[in-house]
mmCIF file of the N, C-alpha and C atoms, coordinates in Angstrom:
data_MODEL
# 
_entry.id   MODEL 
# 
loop_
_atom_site.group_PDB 
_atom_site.id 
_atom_site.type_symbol 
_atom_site.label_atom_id 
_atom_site.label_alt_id 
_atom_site.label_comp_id 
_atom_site.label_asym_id 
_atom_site.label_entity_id 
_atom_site.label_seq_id 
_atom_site.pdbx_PDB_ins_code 
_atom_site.Cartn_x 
_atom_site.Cartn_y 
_atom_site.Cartn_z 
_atom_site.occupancy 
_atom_site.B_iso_or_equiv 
_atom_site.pdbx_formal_charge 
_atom_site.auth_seq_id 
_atom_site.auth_comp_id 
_atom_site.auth_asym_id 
_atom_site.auth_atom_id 
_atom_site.pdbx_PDB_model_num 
ATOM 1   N N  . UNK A 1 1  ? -0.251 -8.919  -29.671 1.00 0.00 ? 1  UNK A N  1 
ATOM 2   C CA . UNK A 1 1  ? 0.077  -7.994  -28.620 1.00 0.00 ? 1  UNK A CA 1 
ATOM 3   C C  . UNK A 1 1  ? -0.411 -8.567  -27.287 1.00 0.00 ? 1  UNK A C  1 
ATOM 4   N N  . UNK A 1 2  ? 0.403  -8.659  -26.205 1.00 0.00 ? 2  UNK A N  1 
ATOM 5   C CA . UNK A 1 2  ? -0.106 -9.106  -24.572 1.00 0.00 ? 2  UNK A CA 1 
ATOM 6   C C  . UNK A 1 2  ? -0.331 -8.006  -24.204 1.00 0.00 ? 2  UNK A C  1 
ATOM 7   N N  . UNK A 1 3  ? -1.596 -8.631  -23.316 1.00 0.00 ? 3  UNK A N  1 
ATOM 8   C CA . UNK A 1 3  ? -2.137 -7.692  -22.764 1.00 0.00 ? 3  UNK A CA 1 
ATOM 9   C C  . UNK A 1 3  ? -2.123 -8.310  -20.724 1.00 0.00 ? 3  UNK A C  1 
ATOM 10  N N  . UNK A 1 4  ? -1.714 -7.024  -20.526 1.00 0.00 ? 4  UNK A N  1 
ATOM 11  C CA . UNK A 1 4  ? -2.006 -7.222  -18.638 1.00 0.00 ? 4  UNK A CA 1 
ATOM 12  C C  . UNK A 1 4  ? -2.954 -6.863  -17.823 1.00 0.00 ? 4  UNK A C  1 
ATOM 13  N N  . UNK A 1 5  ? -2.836 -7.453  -16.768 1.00 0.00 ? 5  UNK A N  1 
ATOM 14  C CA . UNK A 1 5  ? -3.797 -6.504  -15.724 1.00 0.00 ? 5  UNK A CA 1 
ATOM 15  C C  . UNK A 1 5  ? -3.441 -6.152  -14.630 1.00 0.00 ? 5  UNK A C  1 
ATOM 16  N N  . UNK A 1 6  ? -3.263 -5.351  -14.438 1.00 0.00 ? 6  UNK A N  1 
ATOM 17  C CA . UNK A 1 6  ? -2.965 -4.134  -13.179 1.00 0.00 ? 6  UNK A CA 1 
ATOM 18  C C  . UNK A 1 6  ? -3.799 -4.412  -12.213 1.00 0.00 ? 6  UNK A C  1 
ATOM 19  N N  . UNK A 1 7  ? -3.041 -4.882  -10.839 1.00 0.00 ? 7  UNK A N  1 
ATOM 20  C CA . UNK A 1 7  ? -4.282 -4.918  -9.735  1.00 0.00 ? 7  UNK A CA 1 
ATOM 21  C C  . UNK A 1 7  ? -3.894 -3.940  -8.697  1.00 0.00 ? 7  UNK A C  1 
ATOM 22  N N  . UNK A 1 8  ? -4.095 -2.906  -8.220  1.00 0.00 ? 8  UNK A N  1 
ATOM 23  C CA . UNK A 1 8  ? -3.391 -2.265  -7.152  1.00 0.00 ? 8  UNK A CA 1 
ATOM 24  C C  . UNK A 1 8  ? -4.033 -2.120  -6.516  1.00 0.00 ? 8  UNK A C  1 
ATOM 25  N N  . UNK A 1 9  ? -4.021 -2.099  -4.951  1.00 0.00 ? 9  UNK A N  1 
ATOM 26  C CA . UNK A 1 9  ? -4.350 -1.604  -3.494  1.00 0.00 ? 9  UNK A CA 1 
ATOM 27  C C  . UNK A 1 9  ? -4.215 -0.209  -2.863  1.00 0.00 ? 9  UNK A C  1 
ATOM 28  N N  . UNK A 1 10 ? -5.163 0.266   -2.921  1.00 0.00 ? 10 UNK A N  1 
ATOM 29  C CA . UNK A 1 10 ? -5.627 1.411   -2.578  1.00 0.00 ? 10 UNK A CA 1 
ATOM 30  C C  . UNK A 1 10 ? -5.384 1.861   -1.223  1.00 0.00 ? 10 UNK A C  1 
ATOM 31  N N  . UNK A 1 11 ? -4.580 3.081   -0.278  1.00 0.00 ? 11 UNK A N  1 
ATOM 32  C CA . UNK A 1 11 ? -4.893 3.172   0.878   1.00 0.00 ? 11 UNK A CA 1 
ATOM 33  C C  . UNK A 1 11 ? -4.028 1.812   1.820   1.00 0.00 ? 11 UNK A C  1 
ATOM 34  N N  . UNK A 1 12 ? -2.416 2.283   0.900   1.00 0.00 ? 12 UNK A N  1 
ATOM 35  C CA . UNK A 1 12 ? -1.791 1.468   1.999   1.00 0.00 ? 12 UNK A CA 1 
ATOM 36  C C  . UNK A 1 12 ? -1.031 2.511   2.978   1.00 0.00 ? 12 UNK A C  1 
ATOM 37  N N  . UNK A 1 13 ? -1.476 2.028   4.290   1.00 0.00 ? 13 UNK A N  1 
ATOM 38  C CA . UNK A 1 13 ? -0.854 2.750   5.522   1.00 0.00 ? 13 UNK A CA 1 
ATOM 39  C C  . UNK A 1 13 ? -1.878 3.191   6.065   1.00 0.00 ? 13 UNK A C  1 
ATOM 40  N N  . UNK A 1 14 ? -3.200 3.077   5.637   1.00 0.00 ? 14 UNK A N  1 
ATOM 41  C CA . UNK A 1 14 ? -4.548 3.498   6.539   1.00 0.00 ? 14 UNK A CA 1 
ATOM 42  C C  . UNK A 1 14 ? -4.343 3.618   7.986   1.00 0.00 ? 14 UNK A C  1 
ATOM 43  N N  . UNK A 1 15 ? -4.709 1.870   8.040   1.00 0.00 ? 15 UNK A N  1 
ATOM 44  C CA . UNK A 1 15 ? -4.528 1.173   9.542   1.00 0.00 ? 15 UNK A CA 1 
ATOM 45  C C  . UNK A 1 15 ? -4.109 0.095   9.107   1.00 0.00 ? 15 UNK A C  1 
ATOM 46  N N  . UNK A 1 16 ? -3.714 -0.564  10.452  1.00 0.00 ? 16 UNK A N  1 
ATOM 47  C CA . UNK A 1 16 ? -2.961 -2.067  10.760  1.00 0.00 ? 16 UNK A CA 1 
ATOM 48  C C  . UNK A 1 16 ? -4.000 -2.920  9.824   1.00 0.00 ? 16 UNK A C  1 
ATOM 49  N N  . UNK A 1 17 ? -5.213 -3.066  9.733   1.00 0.00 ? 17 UNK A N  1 
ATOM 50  C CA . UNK A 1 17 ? -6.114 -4.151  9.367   1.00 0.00 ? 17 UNK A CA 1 
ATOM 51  C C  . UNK A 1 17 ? -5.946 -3.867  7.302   1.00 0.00 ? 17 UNK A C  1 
ATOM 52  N N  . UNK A 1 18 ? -6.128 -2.200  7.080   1.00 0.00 ? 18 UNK A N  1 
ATOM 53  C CA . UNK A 1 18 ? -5.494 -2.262  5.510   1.00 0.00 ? 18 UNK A CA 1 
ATOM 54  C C  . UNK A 1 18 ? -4.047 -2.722  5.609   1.00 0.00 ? 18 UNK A C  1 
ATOM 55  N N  . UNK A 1 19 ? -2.976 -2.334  5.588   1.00 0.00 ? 19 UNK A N  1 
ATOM 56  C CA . UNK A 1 19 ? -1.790 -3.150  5.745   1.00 0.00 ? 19 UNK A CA 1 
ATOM 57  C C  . UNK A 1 19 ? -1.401 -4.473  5.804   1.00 0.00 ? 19 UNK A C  1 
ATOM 58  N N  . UNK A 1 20 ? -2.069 -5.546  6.477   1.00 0.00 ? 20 UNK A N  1 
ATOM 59  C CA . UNK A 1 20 ? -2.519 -6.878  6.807   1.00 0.00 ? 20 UNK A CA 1 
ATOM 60  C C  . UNK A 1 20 ? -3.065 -7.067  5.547   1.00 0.00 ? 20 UNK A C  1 
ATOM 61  N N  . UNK A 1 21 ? -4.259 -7.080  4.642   1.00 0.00 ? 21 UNK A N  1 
ATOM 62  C CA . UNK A 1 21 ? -4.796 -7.409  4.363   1.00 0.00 ? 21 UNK A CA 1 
ATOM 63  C C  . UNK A 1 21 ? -3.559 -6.788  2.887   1.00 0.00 ? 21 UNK A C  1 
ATOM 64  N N  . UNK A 1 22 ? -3.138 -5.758  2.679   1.00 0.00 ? 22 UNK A N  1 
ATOM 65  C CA . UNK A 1 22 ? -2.252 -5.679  1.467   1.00 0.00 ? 22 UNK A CA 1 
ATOM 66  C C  . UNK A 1 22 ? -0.970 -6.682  1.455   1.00 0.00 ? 22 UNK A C  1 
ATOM 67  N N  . UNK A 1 23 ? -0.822 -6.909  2.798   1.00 0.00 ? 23 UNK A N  1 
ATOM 68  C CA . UNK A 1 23 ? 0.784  -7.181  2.550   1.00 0.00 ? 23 UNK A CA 1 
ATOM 69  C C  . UNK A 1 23 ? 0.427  -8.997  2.531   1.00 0.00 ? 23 UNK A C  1 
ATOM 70  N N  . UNK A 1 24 ? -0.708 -10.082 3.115   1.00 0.00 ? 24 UNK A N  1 
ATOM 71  C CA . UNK A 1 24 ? -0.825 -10.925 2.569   1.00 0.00 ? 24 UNK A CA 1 
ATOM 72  C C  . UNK A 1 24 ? -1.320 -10.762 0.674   1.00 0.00 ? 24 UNK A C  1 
ATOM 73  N N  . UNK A 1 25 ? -1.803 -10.001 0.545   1.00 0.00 ? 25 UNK A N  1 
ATOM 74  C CA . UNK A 1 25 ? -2.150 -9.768  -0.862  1.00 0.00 ? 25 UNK A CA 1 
ATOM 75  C C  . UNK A 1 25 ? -0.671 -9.868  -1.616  1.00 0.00 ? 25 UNK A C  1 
ATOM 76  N N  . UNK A 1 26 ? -0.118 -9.116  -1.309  1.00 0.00 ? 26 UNK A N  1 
ATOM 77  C CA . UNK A 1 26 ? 0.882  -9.211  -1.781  1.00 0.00 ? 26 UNK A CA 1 
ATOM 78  C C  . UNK A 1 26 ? 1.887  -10.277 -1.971  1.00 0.00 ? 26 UNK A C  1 
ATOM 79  N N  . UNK A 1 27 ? 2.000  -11.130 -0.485  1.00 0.00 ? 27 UNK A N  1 
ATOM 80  C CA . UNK A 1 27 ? 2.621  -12.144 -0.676  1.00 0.00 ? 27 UNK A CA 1 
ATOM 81  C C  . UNK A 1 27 ? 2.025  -13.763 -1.564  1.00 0.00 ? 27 UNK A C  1 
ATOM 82  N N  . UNK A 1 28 ? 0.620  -13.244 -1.630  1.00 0.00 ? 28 UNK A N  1 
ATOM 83  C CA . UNK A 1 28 ? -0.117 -14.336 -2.248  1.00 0.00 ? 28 UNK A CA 1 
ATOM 84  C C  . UNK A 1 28 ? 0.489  -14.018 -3.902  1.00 0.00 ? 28 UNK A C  1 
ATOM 85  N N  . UNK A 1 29 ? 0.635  -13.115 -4.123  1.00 0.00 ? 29 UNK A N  1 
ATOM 86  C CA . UNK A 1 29 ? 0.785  -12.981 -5.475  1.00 0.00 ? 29 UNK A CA 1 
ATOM 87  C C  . UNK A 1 29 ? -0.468 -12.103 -6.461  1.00 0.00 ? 29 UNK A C  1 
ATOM 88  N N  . UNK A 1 30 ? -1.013 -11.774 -5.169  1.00 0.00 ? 30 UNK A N  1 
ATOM 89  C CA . UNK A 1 30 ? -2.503 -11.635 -6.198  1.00 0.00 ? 30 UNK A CA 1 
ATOM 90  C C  . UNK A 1 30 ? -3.091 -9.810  -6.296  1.00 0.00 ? 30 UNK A C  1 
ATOM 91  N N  . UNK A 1 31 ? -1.795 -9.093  -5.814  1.00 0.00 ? 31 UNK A N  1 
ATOM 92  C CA . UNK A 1 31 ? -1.787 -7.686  -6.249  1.00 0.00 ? 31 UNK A CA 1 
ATOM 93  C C  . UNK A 1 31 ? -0.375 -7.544  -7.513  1.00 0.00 ? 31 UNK A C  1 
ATOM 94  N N  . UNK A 1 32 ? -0.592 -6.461  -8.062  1.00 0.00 ? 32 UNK A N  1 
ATOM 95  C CA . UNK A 1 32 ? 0.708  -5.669  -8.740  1.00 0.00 ? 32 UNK A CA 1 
ATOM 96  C C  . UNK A 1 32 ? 1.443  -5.225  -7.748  1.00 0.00 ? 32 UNK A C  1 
ATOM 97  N N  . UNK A 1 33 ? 0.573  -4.085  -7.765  1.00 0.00 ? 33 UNK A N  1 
ATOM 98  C CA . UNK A 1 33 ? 1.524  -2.934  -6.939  1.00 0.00 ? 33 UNK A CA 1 
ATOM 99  C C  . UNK A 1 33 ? 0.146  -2.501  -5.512  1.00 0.00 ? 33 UNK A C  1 
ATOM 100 N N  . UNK A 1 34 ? 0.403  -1.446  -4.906  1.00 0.00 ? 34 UNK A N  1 
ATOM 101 C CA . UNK A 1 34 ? -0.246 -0.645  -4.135  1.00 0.00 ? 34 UNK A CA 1 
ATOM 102 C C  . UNK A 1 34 ? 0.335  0.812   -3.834  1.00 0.00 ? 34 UNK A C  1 
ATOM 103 N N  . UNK A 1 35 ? -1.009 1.587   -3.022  1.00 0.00 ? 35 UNK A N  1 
ATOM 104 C CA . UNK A 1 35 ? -0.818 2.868   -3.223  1.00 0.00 ? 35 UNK A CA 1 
ATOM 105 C C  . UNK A 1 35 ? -0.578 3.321   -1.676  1.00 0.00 ? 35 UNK A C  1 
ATOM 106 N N  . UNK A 1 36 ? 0.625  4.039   -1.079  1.00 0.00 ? 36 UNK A N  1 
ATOM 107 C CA . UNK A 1 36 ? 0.655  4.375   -0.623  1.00 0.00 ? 36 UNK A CA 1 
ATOM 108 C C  . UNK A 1 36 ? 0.399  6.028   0.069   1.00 0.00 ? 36 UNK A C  1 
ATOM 109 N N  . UNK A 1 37 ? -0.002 6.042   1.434   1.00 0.00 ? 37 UNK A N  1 
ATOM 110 C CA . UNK A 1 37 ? -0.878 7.087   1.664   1.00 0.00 ? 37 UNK A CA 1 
ATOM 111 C C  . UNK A 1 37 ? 0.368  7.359   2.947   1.00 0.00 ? 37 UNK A C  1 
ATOM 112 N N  . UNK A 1 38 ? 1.010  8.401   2.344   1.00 0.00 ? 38 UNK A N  1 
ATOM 113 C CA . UNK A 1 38 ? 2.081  9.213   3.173   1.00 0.00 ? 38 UNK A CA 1 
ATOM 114 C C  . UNK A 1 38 ? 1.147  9.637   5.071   1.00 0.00 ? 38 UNK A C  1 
ATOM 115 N N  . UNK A 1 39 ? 0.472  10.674  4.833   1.00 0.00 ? 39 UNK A N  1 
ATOM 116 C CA . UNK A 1 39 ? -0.620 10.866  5.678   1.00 0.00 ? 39 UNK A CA 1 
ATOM 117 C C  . UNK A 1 39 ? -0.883 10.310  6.537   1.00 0.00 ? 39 UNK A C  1 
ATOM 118 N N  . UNK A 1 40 ? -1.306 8.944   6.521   1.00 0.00 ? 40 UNK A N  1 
ATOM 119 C CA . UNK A 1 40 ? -1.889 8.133   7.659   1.00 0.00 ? 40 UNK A CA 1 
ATOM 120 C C  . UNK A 1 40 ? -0.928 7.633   8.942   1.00 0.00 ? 40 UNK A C  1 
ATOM 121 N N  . UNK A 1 41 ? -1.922 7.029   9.545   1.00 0.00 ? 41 UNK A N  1 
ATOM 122 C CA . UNK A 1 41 ? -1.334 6.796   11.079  1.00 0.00 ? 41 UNK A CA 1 
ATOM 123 C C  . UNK A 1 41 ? -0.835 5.466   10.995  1.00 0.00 ? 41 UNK A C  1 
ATOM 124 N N  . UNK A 1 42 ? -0.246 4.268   9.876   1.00 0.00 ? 42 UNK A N  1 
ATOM 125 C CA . UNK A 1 42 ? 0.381  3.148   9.608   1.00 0.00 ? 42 UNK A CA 1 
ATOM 126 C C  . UNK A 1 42 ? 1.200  3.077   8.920   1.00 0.00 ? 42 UNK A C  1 
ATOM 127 N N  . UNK A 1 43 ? 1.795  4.104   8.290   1.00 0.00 ? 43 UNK A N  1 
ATOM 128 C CA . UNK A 1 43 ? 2.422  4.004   7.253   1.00 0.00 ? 43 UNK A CA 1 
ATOM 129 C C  . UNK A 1 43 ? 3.972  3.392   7.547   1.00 0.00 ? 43 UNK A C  1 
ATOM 130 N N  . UNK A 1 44 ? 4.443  4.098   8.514   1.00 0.00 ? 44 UNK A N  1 
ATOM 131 C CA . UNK A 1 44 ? 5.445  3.186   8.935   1.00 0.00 ? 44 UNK A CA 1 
ATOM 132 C C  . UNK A 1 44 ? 5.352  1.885   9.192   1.00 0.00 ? 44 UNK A C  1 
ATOM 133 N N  . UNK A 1 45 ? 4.371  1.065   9.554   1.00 0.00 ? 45 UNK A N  1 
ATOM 134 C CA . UNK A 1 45 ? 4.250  -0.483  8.740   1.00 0.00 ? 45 UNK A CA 1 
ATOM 135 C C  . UNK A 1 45 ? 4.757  -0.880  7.632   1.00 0.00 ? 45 UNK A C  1 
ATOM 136 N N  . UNK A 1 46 ? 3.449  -0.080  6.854   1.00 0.00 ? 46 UNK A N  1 
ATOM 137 C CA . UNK A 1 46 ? 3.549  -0.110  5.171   1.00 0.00 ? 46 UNK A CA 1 
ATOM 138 C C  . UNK A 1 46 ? 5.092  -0.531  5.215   1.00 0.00 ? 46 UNK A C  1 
ATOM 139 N N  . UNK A 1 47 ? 5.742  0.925   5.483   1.00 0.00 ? 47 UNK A N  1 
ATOM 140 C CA . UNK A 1 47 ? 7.530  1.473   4.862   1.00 0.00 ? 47 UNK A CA 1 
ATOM 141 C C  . UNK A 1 47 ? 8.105  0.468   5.146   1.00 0.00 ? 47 UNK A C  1 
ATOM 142 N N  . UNK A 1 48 ? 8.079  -0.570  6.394   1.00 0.00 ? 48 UNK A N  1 
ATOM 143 C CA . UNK A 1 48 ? 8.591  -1.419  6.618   1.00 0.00 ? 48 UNK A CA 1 
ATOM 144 C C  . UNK A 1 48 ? 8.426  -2.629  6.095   1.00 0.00 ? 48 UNK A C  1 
ATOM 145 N N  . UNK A 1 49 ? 7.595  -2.521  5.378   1.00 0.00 ? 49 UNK A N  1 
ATOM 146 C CA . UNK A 1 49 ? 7.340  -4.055  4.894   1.00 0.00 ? 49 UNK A CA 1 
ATOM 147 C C  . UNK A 1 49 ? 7.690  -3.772  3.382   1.00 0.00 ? 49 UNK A C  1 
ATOM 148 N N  . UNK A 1 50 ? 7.795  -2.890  2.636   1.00 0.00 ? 50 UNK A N  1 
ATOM 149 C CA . UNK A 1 50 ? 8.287  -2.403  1.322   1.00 0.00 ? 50 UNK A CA 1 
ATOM 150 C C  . UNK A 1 50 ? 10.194 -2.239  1.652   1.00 0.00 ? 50 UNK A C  1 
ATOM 151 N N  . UNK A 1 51 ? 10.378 -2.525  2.483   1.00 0.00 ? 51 UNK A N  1 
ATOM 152 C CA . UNK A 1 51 ? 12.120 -2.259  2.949   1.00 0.00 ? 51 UNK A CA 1 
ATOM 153 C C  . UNK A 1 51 ? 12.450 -3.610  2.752   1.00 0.00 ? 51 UNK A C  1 
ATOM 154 N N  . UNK A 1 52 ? 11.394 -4.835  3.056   1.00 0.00 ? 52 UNK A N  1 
ATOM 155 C CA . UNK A 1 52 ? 12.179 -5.860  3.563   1.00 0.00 ? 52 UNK A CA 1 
ATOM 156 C C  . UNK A 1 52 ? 11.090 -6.393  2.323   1.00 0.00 ? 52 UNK A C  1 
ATOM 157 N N  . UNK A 1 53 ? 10.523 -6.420  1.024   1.00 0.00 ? 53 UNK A N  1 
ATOM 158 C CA . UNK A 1 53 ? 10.099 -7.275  -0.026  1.00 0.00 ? 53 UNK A CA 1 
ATOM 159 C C  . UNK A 1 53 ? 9.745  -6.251  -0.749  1.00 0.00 ? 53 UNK A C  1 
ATOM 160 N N  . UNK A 1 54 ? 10.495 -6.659  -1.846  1.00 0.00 ? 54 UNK A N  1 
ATOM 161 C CA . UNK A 1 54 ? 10.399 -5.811  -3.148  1.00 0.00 ? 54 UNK A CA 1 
ATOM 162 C C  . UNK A 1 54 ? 8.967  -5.960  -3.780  1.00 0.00 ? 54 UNK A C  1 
ATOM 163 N N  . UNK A 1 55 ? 8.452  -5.002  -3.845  1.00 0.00 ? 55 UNK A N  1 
ATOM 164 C CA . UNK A 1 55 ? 7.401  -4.428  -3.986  1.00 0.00 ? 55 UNK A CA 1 
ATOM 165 C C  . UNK A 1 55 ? 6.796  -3.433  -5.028  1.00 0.00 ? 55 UNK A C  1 
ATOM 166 N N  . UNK A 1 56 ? 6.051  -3.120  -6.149  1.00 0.00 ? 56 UNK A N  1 
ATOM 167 C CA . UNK A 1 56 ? 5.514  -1.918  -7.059  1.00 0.00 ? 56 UNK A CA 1 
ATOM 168 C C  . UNK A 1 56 ? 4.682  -1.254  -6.042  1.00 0.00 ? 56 UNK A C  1 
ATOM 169 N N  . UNK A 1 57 ? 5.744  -0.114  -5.842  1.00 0.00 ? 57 UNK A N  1 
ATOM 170 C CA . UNK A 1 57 ? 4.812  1.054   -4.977  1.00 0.00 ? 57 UNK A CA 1 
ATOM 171 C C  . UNK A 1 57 ? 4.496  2.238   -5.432  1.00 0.00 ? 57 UNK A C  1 
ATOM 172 N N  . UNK A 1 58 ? 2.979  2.810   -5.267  1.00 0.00 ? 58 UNK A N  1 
ATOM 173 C CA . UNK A 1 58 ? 3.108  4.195   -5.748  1.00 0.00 ? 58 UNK A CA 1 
ATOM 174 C C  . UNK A 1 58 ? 2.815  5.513   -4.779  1.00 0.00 ? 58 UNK A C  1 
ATOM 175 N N  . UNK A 1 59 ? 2.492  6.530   -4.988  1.00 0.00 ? 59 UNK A N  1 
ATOM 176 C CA . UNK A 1 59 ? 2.015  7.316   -4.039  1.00 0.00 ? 59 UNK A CA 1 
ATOM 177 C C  . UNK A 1 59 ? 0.926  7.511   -3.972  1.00 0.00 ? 59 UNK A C  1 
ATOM 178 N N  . UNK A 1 60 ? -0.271 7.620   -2.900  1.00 0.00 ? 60 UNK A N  1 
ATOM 179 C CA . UNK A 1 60 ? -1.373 8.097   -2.843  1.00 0.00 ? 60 UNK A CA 1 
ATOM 180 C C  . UNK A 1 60 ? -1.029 9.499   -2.766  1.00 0.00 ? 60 UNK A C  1 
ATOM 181 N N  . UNK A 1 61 ? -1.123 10.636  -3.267  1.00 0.00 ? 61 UNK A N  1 
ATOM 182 C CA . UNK A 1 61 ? -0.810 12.046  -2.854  1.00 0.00 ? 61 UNK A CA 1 
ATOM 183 C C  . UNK A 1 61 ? -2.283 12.633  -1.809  1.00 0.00 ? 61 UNK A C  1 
ATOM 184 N N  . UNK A 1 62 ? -2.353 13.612  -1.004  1.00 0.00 ? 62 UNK A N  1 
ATOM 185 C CA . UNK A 1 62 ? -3.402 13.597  0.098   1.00 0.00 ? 62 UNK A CA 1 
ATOM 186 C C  . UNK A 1 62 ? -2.621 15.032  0.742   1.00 0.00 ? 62 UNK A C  1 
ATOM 187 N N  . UNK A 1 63 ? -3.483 16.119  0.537   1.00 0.00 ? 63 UNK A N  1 
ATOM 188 C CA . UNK A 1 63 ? -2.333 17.021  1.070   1.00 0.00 ? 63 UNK A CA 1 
ATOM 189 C C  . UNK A 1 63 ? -3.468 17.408  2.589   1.00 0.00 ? 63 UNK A C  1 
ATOM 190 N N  . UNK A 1 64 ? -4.299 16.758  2.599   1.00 0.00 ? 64 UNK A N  1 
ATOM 191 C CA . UNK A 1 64 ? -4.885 16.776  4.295   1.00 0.00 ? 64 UNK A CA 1 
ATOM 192 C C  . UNK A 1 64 ? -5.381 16.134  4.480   1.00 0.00 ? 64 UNK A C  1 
ATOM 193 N N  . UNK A 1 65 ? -5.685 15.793  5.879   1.00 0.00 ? 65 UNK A N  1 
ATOM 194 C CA . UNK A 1 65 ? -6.222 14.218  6.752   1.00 0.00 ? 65 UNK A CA 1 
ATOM 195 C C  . UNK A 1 65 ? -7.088 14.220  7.958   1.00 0.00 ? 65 UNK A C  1 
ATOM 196 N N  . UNK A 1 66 ? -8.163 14.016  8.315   1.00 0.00 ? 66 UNK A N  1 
ATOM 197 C CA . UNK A 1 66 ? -9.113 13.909  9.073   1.00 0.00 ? 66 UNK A CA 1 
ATOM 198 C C  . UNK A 1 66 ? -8.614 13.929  10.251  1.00 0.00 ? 66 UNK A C  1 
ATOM 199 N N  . UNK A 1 67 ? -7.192 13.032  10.130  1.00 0.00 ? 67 UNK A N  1 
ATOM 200 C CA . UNK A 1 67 ? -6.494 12.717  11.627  1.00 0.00 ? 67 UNK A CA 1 
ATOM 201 C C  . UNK A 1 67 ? -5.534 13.940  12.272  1.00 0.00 ? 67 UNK A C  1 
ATOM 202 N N  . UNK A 1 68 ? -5.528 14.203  13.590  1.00 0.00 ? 68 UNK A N  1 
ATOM 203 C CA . UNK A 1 68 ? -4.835 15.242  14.259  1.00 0.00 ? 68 UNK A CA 1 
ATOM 204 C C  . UNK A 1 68 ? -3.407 14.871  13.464  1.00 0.00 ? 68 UNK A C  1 
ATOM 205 N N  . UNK A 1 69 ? -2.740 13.619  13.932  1.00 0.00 ? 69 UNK A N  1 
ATOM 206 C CA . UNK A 1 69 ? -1.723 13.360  14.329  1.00 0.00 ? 69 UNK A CA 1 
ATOM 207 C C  . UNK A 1 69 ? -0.942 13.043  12.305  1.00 0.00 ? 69 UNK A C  1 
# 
């Protein structure tokens, strides 16, 4: 039986500096998937960079946020 390992990234769409740091992860090869966080103030990064490279994405669910906006 094979066995895998699951690496996922926590807290994508935080900020610009999490995003950066997932989306080379990603292109290195050295995540699965990551978790996206609807909520935050980057996420439209995130969305954009999951539009243009196929990607294992999941949802962070978060039904409130520290941030006004």
């Amino acid at each position: 039986m094979k066995k895998f390992l699951i690496i996922n990234a926590d807290d994508f769409g935080m900020c610009h500096s999490m995003n950066k740091a997932i989306m080379d992860l990603f292109d290195m090869d050295l995540i699965s998937s990551a978790s996206l966080m609807i909520t935050c103030p980057w996420v439209i990064e995130a969305v954009d960079f999951c539009k243009y490279k196929k990607v294992d994405i999941g949802l962070h669910l978060t039904f409130t946020s520290e941030w006004k906006n």
